[in-house]
N, C-alpha and C positions, 0 to 999 in steps of 0.2 A: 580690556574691561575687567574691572577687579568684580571675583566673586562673593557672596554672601557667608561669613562668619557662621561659625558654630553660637548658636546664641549661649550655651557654657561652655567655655574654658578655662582652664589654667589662668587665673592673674596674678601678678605679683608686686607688689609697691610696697616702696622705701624710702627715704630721705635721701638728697645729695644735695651739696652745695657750691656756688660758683665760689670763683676766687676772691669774692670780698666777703666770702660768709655767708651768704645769704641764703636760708633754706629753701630748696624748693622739692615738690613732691612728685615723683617717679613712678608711675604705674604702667605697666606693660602688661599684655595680653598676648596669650601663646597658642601656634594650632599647628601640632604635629611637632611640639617642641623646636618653634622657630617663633621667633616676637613678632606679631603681626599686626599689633597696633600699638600706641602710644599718648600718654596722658601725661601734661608736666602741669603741675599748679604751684601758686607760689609767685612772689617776687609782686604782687601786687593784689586789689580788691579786683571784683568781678565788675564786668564794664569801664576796668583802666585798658592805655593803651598796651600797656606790659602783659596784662594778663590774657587779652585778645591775640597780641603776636605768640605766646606759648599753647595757646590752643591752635592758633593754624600751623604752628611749625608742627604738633603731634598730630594735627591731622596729616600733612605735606609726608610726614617722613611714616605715616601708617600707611597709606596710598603709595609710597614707592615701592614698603616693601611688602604689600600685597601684589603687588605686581612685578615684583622679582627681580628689584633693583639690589644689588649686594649692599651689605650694611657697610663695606669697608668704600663703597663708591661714593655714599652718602656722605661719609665721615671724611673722607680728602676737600668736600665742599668746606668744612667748617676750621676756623683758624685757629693755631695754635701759638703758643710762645716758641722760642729757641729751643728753651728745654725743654719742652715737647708738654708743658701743663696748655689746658685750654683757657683761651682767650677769654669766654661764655660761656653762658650755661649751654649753648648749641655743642660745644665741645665736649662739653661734662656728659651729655645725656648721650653721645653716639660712644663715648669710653664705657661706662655702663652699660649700655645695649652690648657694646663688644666684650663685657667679662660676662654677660646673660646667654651670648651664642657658643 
């Protein structure tokens, strides 16, 4: 059962982009200097189906690792190219969490 957050912490958000350019926006929250939760927007309006799947996947991957799933368990889920760039923005956001850890 996950616990109750610090209602202040530490956040941090910044721009990142998939591989056709398109910006989306990165906000992460920290407790005990470890990313606890996660916020992507971008890549569509509010009530598209694009921007409903980037709100469950930051919820999906705040809930894993409040519950002390490793970041690097999450990130073997998500696909990559040969040369190791990400597929999706699902790749982009756990390579950013992992230069955040």
């Amino acid at each position: 059962m996950r616990s109750e957050l610090a209602d202040r912490r530490p956040c941090y958000a910044f721009t990142i982009q998939d591989s056709n350019g398109t910006p989306y926006r990165l906000t992460v929250s920290f407790e005990n200097d470890v990313v606890k939760e996660v916020w992507i927007n971008g890549g569509g309006k509010a009530g598209t189906e694009r921007f409903d799947i980037l709100t469950e996947f930051g919820r999906l991957v705040s809930v894993a690792l409040q519950n002390g799933t490793p970041l690097e368990e999450l990130k073997s889920c998500a696909t990559f190219h040969t040369d190791g760039r990400p597929s999706t923005i699902v790749g982009e956001v756990f390579n950013q969490l992992e230069k955040l850890s």
